[in-house]
C-alpha positions in Angstrom: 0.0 0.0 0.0 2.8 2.1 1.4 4.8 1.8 -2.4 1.7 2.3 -4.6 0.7 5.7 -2.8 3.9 6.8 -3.3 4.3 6.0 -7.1 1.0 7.7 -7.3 3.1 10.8 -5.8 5.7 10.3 -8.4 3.6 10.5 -11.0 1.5 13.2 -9.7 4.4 15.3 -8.8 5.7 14.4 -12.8 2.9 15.5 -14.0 2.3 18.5 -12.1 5.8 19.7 -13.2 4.8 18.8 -16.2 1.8 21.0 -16.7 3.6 24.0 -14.9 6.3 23.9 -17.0 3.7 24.1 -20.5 1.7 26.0 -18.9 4.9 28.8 -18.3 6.1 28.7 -21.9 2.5 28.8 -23.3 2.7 32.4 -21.7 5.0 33.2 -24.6 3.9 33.0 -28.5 6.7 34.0 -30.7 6.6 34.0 -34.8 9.1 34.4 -37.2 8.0 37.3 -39.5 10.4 37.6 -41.8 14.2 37.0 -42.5 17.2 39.2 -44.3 19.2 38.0 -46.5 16.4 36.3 -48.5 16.6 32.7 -48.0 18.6 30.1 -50.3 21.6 33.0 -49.7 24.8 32.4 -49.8 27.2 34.5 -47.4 30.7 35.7 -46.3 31.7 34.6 -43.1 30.9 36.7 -40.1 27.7 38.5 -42.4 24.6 39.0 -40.2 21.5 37.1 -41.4 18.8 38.9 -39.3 15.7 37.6 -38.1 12.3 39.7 -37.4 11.0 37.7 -34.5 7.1 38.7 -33.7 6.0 38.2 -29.8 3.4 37.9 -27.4 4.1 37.4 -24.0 2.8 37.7 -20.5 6.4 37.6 -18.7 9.3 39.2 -19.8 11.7 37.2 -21.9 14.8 37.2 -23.5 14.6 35.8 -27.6 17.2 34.9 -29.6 18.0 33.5 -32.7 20.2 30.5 -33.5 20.9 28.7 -36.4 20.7 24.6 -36.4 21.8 21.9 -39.0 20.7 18.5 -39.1 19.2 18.6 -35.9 22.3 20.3 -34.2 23.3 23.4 -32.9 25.9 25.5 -35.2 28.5 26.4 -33.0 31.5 29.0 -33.9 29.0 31.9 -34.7 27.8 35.2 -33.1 24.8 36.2 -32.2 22.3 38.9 -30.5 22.4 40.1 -27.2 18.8 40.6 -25.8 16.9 42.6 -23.9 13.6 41.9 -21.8 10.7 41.9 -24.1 7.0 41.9 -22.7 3.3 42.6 -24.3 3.6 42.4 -27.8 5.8 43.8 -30.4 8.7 42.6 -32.6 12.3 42.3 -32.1 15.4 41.3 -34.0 17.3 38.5 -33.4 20.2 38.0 -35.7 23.5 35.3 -36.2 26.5 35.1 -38.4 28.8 32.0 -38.8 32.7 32.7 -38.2 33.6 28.7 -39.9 32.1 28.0 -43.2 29.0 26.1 -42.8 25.3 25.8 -43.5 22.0 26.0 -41.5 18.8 24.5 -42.4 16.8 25.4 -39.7 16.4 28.8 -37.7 15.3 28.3 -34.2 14.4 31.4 -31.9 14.8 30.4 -27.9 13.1 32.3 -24.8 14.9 32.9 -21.9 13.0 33.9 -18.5 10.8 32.9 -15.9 11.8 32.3 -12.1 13.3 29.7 -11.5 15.4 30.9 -14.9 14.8 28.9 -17.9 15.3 28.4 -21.8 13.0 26.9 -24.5 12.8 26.8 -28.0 9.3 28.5 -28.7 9.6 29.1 -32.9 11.5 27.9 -35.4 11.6 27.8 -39.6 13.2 25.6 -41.8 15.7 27.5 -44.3 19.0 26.9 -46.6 21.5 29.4 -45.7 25.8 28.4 -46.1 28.7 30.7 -45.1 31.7 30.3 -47.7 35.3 32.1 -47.2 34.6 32.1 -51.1 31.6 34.1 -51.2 31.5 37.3 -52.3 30.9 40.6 -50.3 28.0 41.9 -52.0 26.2 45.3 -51.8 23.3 43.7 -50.3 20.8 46.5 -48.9 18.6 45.3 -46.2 15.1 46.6 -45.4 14.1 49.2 -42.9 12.9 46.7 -40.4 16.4 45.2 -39.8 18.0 49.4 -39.4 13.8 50.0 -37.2 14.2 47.0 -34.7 18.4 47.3 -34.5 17.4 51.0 -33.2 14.8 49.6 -30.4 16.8 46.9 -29.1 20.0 49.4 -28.8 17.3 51.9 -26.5 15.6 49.2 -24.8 19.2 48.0 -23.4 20.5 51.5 -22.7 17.1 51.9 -20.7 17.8 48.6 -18.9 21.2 49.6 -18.0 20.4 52.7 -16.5 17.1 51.1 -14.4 20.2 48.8 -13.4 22.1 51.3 -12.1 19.7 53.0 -10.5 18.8 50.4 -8.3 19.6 51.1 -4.7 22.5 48.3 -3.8 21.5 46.1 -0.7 23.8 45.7 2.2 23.9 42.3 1.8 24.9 42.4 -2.3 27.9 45.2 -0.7 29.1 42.7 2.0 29.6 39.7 -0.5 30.6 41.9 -3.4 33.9 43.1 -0.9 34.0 39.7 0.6 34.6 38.6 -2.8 37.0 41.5 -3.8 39.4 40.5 -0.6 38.9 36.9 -1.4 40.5 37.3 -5.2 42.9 39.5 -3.4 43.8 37.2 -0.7 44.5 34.3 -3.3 46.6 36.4 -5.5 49.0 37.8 -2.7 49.5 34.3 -1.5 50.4 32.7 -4.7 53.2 35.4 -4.5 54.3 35.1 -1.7 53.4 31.3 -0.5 55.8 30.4 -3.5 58.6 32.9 -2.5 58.6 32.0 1.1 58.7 28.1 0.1 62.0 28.8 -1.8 63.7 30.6 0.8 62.7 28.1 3.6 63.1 24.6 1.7 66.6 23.2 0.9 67.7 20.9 -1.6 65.7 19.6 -4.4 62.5 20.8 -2.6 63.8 24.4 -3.0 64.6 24.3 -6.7 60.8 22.8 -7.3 59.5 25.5 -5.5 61.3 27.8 -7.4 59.6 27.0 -10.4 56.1 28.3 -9.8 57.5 30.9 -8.1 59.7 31.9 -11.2 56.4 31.4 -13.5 54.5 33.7 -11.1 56.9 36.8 -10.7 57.9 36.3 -15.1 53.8 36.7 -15.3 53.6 39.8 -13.2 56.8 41.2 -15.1 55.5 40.3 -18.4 52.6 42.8 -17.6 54.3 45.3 -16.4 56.7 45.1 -19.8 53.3 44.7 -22.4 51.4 47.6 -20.5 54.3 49.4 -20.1 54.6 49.4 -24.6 50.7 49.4 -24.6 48.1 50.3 -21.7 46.2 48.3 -23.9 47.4 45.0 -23.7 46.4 43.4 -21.0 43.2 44.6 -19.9 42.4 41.9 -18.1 45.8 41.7 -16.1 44.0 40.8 -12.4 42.5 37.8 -13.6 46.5 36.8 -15.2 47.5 37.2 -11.5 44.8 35.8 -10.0 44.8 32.5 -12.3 48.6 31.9 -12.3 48.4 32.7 -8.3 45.8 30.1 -7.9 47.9 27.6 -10.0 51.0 28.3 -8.1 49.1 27.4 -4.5 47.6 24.4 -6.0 51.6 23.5 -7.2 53.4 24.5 -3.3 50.6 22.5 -2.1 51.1 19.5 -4.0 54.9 20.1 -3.2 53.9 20.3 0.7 51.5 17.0 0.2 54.9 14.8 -1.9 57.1 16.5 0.5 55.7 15.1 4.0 55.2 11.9 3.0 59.2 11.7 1.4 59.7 12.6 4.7 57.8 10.5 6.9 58.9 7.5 4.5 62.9 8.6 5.4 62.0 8.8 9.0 60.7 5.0 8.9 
């Protein structure tokens, strides 16, 4: 008695999930309107082929377009950001292939909901290929592509600048710095955890340590060389720090770890 009441749970908690989960995406209709190039194209890689996507929803979503072929996802392209769309309207979704390829099928997906989530909610079977050999046409799309580029382009400014706007919590302060000294603490010690190995160890111990210690400071000089020539070139130089700190610790600790037990096995 005790098993079949709760298979009948099972099921009804399946189908329950089941019902909430249709009955979230049937919140969203989308249509594909129309399409730019005209299909059957031919393009040069990296080209835009721009899709008017036509929705009505009751939450707001995310849509993008993607290209598919056979059944599978074409990866190696770019593709739209996205805004939050609600009520109904149009908005353009675009793609554009960076490796030679084709797509026979264009599939826009929906992005929302709480907990987040993404479906496929339209989709339109085509014959599009990207060719390092095609030529760079004057192809002049229509207004639509130039109308619905403008809106997205306000609609995300607008977002932005509700974002900002937004009072920030105490709580989102505390772990925002929490995580800003975390990053912090991990890159100082994978300076100096290295460094103080070497100059404590002896022997063979101390010429292993030296080596992600050596990797570490040739990192931190190499960006103070590039930026130095250009401010430009390493834009990105704390997470360089903070990735070749974090692989040095994760080296002295192994070191530490191979270096106990050589010594507990000499002291047996």
């Amino acid at each position: 008695m005790h098993r079949r009441t709760s298979s009948c749970v099972t099921v009804f908690s399946l189908l329950a999930c089941a019902l909430l989960a249709s009955s979230a995406q049937g919140e969203t209709q989308v249509r594909i309107d129309a399409i730019d190039p005209p299909d059957g194209s031919m393009l040069p890689l990296q080209q835009s082929l721009n899709v008017r996507i036509d929705y009505t929803t009751d939450v707001p979503v995310s849509l993008w377009a993607r290209p598919f072929f056979r059944g599978e996802e074409v990866k190696r392209v770019y593709s739209n950001a996205s805004a939050r769309y609600s009520g109904s309207g149009s908005a353009l979704g675009w793609f554009a292939l960076t490796k030679a390829g084709h797509v026979d099928e264009i599939r826009v997906r929906a992005g929302g909901g709480d907990p987040y989530r993404e479906w496929d909610v339209a989709s339109l079977p085509v014959s599009f290929s990207w060719e390092t050999s095609a030529a760079v046409g004057a192809h002049e799309s229509p207004a639509w592509v130039a109308q619905l580029q403008a809106e997205a382009t306000e609609r995300m400014r607008q977002e932005t600048k509700q974002a900002a706007s937004r009072p920030t919590s105490a709580s989102d302060v505390v772990l925002f710095n929490g995580f800003m000294l975390l990053m912090l603490a991990i890159g100082l010690a994978g300076i100096i955890v290295p460094l103080w190995s070497w100059w404590k160890w002896r022997g063979a111990w101390r010429v292993a340590a030296a080596v992600p210690a050596a990797v570490v400071l040739f990192v931190i000089l190499r960006i103070i060389v590039g930026t130095t020539l250009d401010p430009t070139s390493h834009n990105l130089w704390p997470f360089e720090v903070l990735m070749c700190s974090a692989a040095a610790l994760v080296a002295i600790g192994a070191l530490k770890v191979l270096r106990r037990f050589a010594g507990s096995a000499s002291g047996s």
